[in-house]
ZAZA-887946 format. One record per residue (C-alpha): residue in three letters; x negated, y negated, z negated. Coordinates in steps of 0.02 Angstrom, whole numbers, plus 50000, padded with zeros to 5 digits. Layout:
N
ALAXYZ/...
This chain:
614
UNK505975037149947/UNK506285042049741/UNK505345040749615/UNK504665054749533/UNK503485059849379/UNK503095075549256/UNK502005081749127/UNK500905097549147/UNK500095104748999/UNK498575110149073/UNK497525113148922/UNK499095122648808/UNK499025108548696/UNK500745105248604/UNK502325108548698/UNK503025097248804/UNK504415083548739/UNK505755082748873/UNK506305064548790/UNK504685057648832/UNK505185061649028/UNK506925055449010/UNK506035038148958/UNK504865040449096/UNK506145042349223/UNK507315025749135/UNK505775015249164/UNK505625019149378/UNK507585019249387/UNK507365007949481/UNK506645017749629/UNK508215028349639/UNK509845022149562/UNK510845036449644/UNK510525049349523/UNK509335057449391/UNK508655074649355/UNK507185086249279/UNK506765104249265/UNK505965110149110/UNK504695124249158/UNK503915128048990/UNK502125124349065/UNK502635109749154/UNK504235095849162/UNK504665087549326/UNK505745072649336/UNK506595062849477/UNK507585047949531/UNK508385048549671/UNK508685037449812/UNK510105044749942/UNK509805043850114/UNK509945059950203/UNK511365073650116/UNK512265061450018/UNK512985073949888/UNK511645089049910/UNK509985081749900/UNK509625080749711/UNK507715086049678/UNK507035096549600/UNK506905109849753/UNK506545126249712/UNK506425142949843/UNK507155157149845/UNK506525166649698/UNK506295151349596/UNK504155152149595/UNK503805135649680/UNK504505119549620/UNK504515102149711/UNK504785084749672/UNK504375073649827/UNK504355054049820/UNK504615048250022/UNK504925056150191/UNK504495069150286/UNK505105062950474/UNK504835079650575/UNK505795088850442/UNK507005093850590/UNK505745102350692/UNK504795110850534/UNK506535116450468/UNK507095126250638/UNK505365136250623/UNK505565139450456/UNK507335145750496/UNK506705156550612/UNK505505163450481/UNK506965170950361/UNK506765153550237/UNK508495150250167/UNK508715131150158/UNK510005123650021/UNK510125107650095/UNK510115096150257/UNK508885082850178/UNK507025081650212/UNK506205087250072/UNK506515105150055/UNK505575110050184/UNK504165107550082/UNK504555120549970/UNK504685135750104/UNK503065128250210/UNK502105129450048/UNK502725146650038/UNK502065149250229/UNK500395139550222/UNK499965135050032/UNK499285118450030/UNK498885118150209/UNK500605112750213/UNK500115096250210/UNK499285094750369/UNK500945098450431/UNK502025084450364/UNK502185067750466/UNK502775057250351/UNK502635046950200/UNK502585055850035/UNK502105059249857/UNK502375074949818/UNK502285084949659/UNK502285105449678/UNK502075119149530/UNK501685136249566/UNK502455146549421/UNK501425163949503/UNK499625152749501/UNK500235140049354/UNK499435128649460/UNK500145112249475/UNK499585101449654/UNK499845083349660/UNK499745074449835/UNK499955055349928/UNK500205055650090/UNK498775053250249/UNK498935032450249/UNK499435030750048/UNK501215023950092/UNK501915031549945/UNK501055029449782/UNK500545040549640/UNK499615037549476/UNK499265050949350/UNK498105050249173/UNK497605064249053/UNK497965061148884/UNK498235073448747/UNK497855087948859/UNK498975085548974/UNK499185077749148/UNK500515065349160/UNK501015056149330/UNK502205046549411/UNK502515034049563/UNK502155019249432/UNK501045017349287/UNK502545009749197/UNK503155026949184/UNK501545036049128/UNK501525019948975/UNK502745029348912/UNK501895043848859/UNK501485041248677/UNK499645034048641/UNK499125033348826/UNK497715021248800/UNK498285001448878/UNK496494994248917/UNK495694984949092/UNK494854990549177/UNK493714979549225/UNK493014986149380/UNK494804985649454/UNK494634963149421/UNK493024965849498/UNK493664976049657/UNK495154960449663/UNK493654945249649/UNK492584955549801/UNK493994965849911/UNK495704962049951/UNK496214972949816/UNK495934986249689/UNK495325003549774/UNK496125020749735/UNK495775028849616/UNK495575014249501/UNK496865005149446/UNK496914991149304/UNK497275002149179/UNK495835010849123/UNK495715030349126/UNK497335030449228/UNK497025033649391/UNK497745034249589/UNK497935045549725/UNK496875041949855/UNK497505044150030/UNK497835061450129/UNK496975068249948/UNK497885080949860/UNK497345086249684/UNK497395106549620/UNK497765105449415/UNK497465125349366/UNK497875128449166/UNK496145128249082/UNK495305124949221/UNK494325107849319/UNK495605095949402/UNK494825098449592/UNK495115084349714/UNK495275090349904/UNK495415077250054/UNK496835084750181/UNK496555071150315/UNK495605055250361/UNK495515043250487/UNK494305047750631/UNK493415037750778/UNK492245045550890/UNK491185033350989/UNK491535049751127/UNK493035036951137/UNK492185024851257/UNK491445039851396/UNK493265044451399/UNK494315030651467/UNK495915035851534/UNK496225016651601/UNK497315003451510/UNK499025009451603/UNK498805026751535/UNK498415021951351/UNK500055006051376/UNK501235019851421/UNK501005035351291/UNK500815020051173/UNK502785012651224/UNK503315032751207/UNK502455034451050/UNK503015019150981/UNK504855025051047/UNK504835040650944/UNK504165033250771/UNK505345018650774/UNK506885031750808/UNK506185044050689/UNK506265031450536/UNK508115026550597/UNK508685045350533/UNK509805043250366/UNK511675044650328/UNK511295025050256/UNK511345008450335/UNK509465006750384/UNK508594987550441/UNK507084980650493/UNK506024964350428/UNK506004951550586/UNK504374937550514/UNK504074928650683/UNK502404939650716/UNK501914952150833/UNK502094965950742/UNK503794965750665/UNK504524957750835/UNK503794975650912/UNK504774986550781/UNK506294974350812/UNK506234968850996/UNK505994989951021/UNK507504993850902/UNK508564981550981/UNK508014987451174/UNK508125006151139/UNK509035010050986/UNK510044998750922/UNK511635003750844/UNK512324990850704/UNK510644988950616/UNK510304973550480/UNK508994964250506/UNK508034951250365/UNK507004936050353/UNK505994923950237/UNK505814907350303/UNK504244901450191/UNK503034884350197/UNK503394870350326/UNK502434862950456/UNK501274873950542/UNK501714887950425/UNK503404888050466/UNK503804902250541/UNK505694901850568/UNK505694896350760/UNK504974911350810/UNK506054922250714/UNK507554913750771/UNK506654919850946/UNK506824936450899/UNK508474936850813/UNK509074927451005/UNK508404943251073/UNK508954957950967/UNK510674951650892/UNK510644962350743/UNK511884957950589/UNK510564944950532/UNK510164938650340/UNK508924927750294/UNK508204916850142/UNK507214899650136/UNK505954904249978/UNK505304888049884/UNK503904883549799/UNK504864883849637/UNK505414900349666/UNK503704906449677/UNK503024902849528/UNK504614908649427/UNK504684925149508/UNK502824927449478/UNK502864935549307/UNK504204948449383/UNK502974951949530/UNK501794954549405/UNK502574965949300/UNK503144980149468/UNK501414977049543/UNK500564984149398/UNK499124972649473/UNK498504955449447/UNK498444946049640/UNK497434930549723/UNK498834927449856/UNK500584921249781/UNK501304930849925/UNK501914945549844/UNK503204937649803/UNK503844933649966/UNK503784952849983/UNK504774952849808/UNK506204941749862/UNK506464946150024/UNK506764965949954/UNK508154958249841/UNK508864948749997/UNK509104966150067/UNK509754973649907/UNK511444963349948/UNK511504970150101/UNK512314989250155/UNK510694993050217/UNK509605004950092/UNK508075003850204/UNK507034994250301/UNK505764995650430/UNK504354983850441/UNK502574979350544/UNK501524985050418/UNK499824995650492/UNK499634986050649/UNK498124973850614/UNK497044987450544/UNK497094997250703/UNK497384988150825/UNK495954970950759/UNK497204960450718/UNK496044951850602/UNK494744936850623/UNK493154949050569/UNK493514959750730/UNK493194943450823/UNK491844937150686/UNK490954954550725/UNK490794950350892/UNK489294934950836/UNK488454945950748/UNK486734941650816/UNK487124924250771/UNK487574930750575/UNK485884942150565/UNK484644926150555/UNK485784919950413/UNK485744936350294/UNK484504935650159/UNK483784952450108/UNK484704956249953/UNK486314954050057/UNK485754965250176/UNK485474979350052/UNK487034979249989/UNK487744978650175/UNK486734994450200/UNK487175002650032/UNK489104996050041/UNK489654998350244/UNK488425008850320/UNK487434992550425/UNK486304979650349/UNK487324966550472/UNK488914970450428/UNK490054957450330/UNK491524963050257/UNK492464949350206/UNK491164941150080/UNK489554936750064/UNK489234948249892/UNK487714945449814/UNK488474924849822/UNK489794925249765/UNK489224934849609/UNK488314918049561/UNK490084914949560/UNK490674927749484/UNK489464924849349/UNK490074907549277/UNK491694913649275/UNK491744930149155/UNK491724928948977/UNK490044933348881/UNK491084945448839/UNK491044955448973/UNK489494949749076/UNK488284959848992/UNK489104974649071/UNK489344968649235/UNK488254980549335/UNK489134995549275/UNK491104988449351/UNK490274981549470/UNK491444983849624/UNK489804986949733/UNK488684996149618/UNK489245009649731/UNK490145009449905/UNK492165012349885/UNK491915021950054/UNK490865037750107/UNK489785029450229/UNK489295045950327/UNK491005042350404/UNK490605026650476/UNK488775033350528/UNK488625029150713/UNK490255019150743/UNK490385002150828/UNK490764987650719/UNK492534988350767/UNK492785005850738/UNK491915004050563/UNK492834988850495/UNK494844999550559/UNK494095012350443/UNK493555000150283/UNK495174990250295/UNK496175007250309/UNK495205010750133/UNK495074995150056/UNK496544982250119/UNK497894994350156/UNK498255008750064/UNK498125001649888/UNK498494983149946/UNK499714980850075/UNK500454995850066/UNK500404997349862/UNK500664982149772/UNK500944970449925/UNK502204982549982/UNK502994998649901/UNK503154991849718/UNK503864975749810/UNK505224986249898/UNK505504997749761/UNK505774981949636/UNK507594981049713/UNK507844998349746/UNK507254997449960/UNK506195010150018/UNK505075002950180/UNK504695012250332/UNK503275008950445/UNK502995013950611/UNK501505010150662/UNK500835021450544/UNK501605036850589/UNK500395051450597/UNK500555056250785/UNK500695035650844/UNK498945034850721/UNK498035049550821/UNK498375041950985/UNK497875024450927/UNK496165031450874/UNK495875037451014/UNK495895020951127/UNK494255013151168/UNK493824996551104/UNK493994985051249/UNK495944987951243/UNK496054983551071/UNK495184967651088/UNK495004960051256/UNK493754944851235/UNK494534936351078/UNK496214940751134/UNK496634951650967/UNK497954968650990/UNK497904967951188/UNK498414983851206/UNK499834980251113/UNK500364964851175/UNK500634975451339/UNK501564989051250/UNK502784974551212/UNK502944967251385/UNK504744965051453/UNK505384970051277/UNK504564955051172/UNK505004938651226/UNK503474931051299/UNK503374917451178/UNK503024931251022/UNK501854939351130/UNK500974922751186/UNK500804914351011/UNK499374910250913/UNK499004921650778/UNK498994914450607/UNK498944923350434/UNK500384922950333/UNK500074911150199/UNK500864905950027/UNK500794891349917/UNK499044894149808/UNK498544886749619/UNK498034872349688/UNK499804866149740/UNK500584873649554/UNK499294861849449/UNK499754846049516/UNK501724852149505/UNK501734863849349/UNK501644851149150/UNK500884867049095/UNK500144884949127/UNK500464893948985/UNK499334910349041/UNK497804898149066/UNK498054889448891/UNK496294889348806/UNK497294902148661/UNK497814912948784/UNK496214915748906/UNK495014918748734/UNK496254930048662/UNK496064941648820/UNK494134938248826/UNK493984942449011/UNK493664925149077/UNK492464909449012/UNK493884896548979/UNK492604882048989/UNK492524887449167/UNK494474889949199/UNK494424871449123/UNK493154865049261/UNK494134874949387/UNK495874866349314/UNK495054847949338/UNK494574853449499/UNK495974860249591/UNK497044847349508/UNK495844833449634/UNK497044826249773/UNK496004828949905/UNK495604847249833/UNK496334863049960/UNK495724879949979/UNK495684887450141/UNK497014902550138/UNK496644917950137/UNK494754911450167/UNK494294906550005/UNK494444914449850/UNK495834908749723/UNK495104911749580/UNK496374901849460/UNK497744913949528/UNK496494929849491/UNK496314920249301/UNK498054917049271/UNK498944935249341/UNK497354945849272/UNK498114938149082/UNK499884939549138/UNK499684958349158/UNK498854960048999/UNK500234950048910/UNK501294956749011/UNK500704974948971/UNK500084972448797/UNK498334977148859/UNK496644976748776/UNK494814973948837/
């Protein structure tokens, strides 16, 4: 992965200041160190950093073809570059390079746009037709690689971080509120808002055509799709274990390719022992791997990835992260997020990137995709009660159920319409008046017709593929984490063929009583040691506010000053909050309850940290 970012002048407003790109590009150095360029078009200006992994000394971006009409900047990976570049090849296309990217360039050239559909990979990607002056901006199918954009002074400007696009003179640096509202009822913001208002972000396997004096169109390239056909089809669980081991195989070797040192993440669960246990089996040939040992007790984790270190015997580093640390790497999470947080886990993410920084490895492959498609989450199980959940829903909940998900009786996550009572106490006067129009479910952040029809399980894959992973676990959570120390992450289980075969396995594989990722579990069998494979699932969990009151003398971004300056939040509540998380006996339940100090104290931190206005 790079970093990349431009300027189009769409509406042949005043010409294009190749300085203000330059800046643009300094700000996201640090998502390629290696090496800078741009290519000033007239029309447009594309920039790019550039992180080496494949073609050490011919891969600088731009990419152009043949006759110098297409242009391409591309933030990621394409992984079946190899196979598209022989047919390509065969085709007449002249290729400059041995890296992955070009082969954008010449299967635009072949299928326009369509090209996308073609890629298995992870990518942002950035391509200007001179002959159409039409510039198309694209994230890839799961929204592993991010890209923002904003149009200001008629012109588009975008980048892999809104950092970047700040840097654009007068760009506008207000909340948006609706994105604090997504945080206090999702686990996260949803493409394509952000927390910067008017600047917006890709949404998944979308790709956006920008025409000079024309309407920006948005076009969706690819989506996740279950069939309830799926059940009358049952192949039998040894069929769907084996193309699963094969599939899983060919991903894992596919994001091995490089001419860098490349590692993997080893955490103790399931699904990083997979990617590890399957690396170290199949494919191992002097890989790095990393670990964060984090909380004590029950938490600790650091058994079971001594377990899996036993069993793969990888060059090995590892970190113990304390509480301390935490809280003083916070504002620095904060600030490469781009997003305020309610779990202090990020930076775990954060720190365990920079442990991998000292390392020769430039890359790193993780578990990242698995519990979203394979129910590794308590609501799978929690759906299965449903008819005990039904007598408990008052009408108003079940409206926005209906309205939100598709299904009166289906829960996702939160109770809505109660915790807006919530919700209610703890805005500023300021804002409450206008609640109903950021609300985060005044309208669904999904198109239900997609989930018309499916079972519950089926339904909630798709919302937390919308709503927890793309913009969450795989934005702030996980690429801007990475990125912070100049890592890119890689992540098998959400490779594009491995994805198509998943959704295509019927329920009762997936989830096998309350036995959560069965199918997987036998996938790993004779390649995970048993006791990964046999241990309770538990979500990864980091210290909340309610530990850093009773340690911390003060918080300066929940100072009574500090909260009214902002105006967001009611600091008479933040006060009653304070006294009451500060109680000895007072504990939230992980990632079960809402931390709404945390939401308080990193919604002002951005805004400080951003110089950002109501």
């Amino acid at each position: 992965m790079c970093g990349i970012c431009g300027i189009y002048n769409y509406k042949n407003q005043s010409k294009i200041d190749r300085v203000i790109v330059d800046n643009m590009l300094k700000k996201i150095a640090h998502r390629g160190p290696d090496g800078f360029d741009s290519v000033d078009l007239g029309d447009v200006v594309l920039g790019f950093n550039r992180l080496s992994f494949l073609d050490l000394q011919g891969g600088m971006q731009p990419f152009c073809n043949e006759d110098n009409t297409v242009y391409v900047i591309c933030n990621g990976e394409i992984f079946n570059f190899k196979e598209l570049t022989s047919k390509l090849t065969a085709k007449g296309h002249k290729f400059k390079t041995k890296t992955d990217t070009e082969v954008v360039v010449h299967l635009y050239e072949e299928l326009g746009m369509d090209c996308l559909s073609q890629l298995n990979g992870q990518f942002a990607v950035a391509i200007y037709d001179t002959k159409i002056k039409t510039l198309f901006l694209a994230r890839d199918q799961i929204g592993i690689c991010p890209l923002f954009y904003t149009i200001h002074d008629g012109k588009v400007i975008f980048a892999s971080e809104i950092k970047a696009i700040l840097e654009y003179p007068g760009v506008p640096r207000k909340l948006n509120m609706k994105a604090v509202d997504q945080l206090m009822n999702y686990p996260g913001v949803v493409s394509p808002d952000t927390f910067f208002k008017d600047i917006y972000s890709m949404r998944a396997g979308h790709y956006l055509a920008i025409k000079q004096d024309s309407d920006i169109k948005d076009y969706e390239f690819w989506d996740l799709k279950y069939s309830e056909d799926i059940e009358q089809n049952d192949k039998g669980e040894e069929y769907y274990v084996q193309t699963l081991r094969q599939l899983l195989k060919d991903s894992i070797s596919r994001r091995l390719i490089a001419d860098v040192p490349i590692g993997f993440y080893i955490s103790g669960g399931l699904d990083s022992s997979i990617v590890a246990c399957y690396i170290g089996k199949f494919l191992l040939n002097s890989y790095y791997s990393f670990s964060a040992e984090i909380g004590e007790g029950e938490l600790d984790e650091s058994h079971f990835q001594q377990v899996v270190k036993d069993c793969v015997k990888s060059t090995h580093y590892s970190t113990k992260i304390t509480e301390k640390e935490i809280w003083e790497n916070l504002p620095n999470v904060i600030y490469h997020a781009e997003s305020a947080v309610k779990e202090s886990y990020d930076v775990a993410a954060y720190m365990l990137s920079g442990l991998v920084n000292t390392s020769p490895a430039k890359a790193v492959l993780t578990g990242q995709g698995s519990d979203e498609f394979f129910c590794g989450y308590a609501g799978y199980m929690v759906d299965l009660f449903r008819g005990m959940q039904k007598g408990q829903m008052l009408p108003e909940e079940l409206e926005v159920n209906e309205r939100l998900w598709g299904d009166p009786y289906f829960r996702y996550e939160r109770n809505h319409p109660q915790i807006r009572q919530i919700h209610k106490t703890i805005y500023s006067s300021n804002v409450l008046g206008d609640i109903d129009n950021f609300s985060a479910f005044a309208t669904s952040p999904i198109d239900v017709k997609k989930v018309a029809g499916l079972s519950s399980q089926k339904r909630r894959s798709y919302i937390d593929y919308k709503l927890r992973l793309s913009d969450h676990l795989l934005g702030e959570h996980g690429d801007r984490m990475i990125f912070s120390h100049s890592v890119e992450g890689r992540h098998p289980f959400l490779d594009k063929e491995l994805l198509e075969f998943v959704t295509t396995i019927p329920d009762k594989y997936k989830l096998k009583g309350v036995n959560e990722k069965y199918i997987l579990k036998k996938a790993g069998e004779g390649i995970v040691p048993d006791e990964i494979l046999k241990r309770k699932k538990f979500p990864f969990q980091a210290p909340g506010m309610s530990s850093m009151i009773n340690k911390a003398d003060h918080i300066p971004y929940l100072e009574e000053s500090v909260i009214k300056k902002y105006g967001v939040f009611d600091y008479a509540k933040i006060d009653e909050l304070k006294k009451m998380y500060a109680q000895e006996d007072f504990k939230l339940m992980g990632a079960y309850e809402i931390d709404y100090l945390l939401i308080a104290m990193t919604v002002t931190m951005l805004m400080e940290t951003y110089d950002m206005s109501l």
